[in-house]
Backbone bond lengths (Angstrom), bond angles and torsions (degrees), N, CA, C in turn:
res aa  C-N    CA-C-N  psi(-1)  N-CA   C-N-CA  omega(-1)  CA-C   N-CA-C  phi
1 X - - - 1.450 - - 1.529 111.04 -
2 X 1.593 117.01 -41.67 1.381 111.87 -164.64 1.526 99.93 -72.24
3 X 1.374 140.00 -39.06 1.431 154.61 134.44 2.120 94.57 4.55
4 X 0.882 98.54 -92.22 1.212 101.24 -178.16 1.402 129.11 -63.01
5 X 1.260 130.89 20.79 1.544 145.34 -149.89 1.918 78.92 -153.29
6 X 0.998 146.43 -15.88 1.136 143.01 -147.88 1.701 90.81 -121.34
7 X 1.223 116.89 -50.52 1.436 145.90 -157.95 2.224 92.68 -67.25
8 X 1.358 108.66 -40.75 1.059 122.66 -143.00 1.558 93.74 -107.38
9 X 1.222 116.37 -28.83 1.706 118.60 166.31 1.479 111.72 -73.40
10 X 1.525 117.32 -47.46 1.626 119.26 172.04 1.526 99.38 -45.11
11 X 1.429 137.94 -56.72 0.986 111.73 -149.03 1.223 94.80 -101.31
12 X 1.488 158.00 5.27 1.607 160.37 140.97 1.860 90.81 -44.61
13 X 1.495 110.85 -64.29 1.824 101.66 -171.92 1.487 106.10 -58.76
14 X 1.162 135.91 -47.93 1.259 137.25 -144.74 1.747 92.36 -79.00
15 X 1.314 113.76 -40.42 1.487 121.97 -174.36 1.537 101.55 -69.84
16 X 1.394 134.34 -62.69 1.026 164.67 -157.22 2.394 91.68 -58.25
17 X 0.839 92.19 -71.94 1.752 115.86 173.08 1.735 98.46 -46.56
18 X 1.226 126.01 -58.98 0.859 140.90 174.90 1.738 125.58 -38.56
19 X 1.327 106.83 -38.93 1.141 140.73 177.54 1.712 121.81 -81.82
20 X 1.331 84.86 -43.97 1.666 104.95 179.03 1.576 102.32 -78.71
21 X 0.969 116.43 -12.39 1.840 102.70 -159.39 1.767 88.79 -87.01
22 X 1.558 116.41 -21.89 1.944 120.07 -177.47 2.165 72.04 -58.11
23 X 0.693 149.56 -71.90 1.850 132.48 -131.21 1.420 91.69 -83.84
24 X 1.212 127.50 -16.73 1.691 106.06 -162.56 2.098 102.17 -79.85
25 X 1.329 88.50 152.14 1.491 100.02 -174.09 1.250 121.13 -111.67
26 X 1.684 124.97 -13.36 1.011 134.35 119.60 1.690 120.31 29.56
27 X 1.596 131.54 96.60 1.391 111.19 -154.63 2.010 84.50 -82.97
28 X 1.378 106.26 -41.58 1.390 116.34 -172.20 1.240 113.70 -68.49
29 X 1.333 130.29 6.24 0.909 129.11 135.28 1.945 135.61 -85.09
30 X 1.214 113.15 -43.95 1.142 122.90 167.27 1.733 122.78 -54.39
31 X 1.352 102.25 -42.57 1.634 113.80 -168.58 1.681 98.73 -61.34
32 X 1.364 118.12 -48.90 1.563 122.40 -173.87 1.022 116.28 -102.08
33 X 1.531 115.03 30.43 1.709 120.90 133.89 1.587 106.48 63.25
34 X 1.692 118.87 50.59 1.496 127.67 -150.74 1.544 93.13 -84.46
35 X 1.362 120.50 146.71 1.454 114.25 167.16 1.712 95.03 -158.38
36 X 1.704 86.61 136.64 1.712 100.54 174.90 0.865 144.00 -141.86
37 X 1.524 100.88 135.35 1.566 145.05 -116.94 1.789 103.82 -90.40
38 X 1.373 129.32 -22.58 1.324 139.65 -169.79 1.337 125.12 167.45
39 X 1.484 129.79 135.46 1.419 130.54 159.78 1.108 129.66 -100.34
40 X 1.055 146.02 94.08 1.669 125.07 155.24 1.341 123.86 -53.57
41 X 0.916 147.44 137.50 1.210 155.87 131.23 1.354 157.31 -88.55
42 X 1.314 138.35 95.58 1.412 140.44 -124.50 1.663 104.99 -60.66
43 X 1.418 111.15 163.22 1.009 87.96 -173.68 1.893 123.48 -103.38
44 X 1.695 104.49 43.26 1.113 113.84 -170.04 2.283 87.58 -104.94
45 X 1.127 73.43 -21.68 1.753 80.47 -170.36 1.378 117.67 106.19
46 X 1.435 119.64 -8.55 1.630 115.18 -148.49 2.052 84.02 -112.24
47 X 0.964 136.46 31.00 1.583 136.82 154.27 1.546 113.50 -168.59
48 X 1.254 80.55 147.52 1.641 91.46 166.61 1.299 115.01 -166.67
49 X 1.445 95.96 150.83 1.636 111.54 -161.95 1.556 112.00 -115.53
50 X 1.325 96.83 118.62 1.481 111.03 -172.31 1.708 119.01 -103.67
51 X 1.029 108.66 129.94 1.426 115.60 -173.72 1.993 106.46 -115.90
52 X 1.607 77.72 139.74 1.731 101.12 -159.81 1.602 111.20 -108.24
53 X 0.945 118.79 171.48 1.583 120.63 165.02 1.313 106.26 -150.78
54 X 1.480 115.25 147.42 1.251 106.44 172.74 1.929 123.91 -155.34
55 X 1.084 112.65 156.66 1.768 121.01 -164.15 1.419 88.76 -86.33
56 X 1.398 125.79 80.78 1.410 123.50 176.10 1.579 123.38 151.73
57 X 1.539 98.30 -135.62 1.400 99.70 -179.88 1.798 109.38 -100.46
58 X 1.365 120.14 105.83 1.471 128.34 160.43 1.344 118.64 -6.53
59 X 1.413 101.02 -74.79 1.591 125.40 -176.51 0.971 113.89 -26.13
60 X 1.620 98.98 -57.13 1.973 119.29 -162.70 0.969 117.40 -50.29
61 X 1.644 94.77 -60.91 1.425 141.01 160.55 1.760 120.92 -11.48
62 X 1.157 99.03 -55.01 1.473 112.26 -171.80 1.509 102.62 -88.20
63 X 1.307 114.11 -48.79 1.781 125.99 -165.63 1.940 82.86 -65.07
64 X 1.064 127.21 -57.35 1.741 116.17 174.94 1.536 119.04 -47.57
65 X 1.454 105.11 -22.72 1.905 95.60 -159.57 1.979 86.72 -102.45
66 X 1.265 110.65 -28.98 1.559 104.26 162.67 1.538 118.23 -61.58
67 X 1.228 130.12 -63.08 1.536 106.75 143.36 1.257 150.40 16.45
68 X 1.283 92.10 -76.66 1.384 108.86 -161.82 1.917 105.50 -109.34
69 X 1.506 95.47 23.79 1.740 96.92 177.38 1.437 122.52 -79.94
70 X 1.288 101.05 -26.74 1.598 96.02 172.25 1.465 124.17 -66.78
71 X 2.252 107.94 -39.68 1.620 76.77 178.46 1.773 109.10 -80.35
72 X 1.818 123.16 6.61 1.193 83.31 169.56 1.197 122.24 -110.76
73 X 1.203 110.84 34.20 1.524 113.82 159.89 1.879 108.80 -92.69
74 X 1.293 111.74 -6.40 1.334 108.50 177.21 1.870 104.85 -84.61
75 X 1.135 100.20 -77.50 1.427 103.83 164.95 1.664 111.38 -20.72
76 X 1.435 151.85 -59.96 0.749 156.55 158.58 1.548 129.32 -42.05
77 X 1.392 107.95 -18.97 1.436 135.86 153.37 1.715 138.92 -71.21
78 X 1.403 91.02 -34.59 1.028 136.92 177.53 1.434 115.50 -75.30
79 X 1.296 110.07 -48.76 1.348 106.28 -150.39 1.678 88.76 -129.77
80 X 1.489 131.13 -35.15 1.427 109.91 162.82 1.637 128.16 -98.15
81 X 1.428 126.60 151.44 1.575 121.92 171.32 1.037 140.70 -52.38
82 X 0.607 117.26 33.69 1.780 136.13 -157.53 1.550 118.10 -75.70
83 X 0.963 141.34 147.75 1.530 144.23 -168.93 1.329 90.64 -81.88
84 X 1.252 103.42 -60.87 1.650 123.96 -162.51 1.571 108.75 -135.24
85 X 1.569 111.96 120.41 1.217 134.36 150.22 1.294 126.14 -42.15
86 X 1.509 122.66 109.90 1.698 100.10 -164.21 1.319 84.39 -116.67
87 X 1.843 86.09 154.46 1.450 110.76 -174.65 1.694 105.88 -72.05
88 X 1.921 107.98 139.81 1.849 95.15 169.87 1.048 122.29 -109.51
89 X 0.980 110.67 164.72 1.956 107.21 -172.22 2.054 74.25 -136.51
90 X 1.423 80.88 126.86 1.764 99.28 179.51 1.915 112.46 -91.52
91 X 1.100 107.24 130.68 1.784 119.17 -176.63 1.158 113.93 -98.84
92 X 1.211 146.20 127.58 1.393 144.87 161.31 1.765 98.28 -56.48
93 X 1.684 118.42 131.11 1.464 117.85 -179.28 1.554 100.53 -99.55
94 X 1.333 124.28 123.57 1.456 131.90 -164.30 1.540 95.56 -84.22
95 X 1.563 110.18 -28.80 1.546 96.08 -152.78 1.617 143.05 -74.34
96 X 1.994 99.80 8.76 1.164 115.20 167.28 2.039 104.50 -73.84
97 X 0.865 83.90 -26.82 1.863 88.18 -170.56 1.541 93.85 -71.58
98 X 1.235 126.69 -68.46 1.152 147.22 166.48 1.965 115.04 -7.78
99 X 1.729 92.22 -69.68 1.138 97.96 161.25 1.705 135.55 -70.25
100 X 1.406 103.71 -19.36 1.273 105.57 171.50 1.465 114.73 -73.97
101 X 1.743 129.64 -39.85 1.355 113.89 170.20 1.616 115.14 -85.94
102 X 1.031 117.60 12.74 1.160 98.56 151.33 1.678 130.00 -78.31
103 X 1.379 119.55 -43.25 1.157 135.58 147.00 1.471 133.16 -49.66
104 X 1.232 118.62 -15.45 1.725 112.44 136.84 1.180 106.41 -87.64
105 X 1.100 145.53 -36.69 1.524 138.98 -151.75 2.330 96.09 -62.55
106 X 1.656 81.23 -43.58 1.728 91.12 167.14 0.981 146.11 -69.84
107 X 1.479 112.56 -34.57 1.390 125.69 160.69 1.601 113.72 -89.20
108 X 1.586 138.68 16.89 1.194 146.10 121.09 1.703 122.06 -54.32
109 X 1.638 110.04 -61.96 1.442 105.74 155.76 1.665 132.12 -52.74
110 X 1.131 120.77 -25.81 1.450 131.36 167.60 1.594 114.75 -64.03
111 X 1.630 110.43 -42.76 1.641 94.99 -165.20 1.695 96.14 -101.20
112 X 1.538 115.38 11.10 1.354 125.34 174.84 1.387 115.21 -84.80
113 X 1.382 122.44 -17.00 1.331 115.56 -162.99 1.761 98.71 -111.65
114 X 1.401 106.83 150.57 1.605 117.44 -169.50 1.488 92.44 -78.99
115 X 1.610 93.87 146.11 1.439 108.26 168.77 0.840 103.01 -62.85
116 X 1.578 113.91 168.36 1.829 138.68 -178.41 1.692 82.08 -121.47
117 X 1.651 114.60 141.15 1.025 122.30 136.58 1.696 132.33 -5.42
118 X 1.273 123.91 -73.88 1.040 139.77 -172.99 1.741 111.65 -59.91
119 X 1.999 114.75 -15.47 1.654 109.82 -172.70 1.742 73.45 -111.20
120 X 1.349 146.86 4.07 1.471 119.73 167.38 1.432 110.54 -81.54
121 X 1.250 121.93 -15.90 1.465 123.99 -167.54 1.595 86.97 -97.19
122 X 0.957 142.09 -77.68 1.448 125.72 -179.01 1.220 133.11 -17.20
């Protein structure tokens, strides 16, 4: 049960964060177009690790969302029940990149392999 009570707070923070980032004013945050993608959260309650993506520079990216952690750990206080507010430590999320070489890596094997008879007549 606690498994699933755990499952259901990641995605309340991740949603919740998500929401909060429309108020932040943050230029280094705004300019690289930050959006976030998932939380885990330990299961003592007292951290959680949030993973970001962003239309730009990473770096910036992160040095803005460190910033700007207190009001969203307030907002998140605010707005979920929580015993305890856990502190975030923000992640760069690889897995748009991730998914993108995989999908050349495939469409490299695709225009690598000899036609069959049967895709020349098509």
């Amino acid at each position: 049960m606690a498994k699933y009570r755990r499952g259901r707070i990641n995605d309340a923070v991740a949603e919740e964060l998500a929401i909060a980032l429309c108020d932040v004013r943050e230029p280094k945050v705004n300019d690289n177009f930050v959006s976030i993608t998932r939380a885990e959260v330990a299961p003592d309650l007292k951290y959680a690790t949030v993973y970001f993506s962003a239309i730009g520079d990473f770096d910036e990216a992160a040095e803005g969302l460190k910033k700007c952690t207190g009001m969203l750990r307030h907002h998140l206080a605010v707005t979920l029940n929580l015993r305890i507010t856990p502190e975030l430590r923000f992640v760069k999320d690889g897995s748009m990149e991730h998914g993108a070489k995989i999908a050349r890596i495939l469409e490299e094997i695709k225009s690598s392999e000899p036609k069959t008879k049967g895709e020349d007549e098509k």
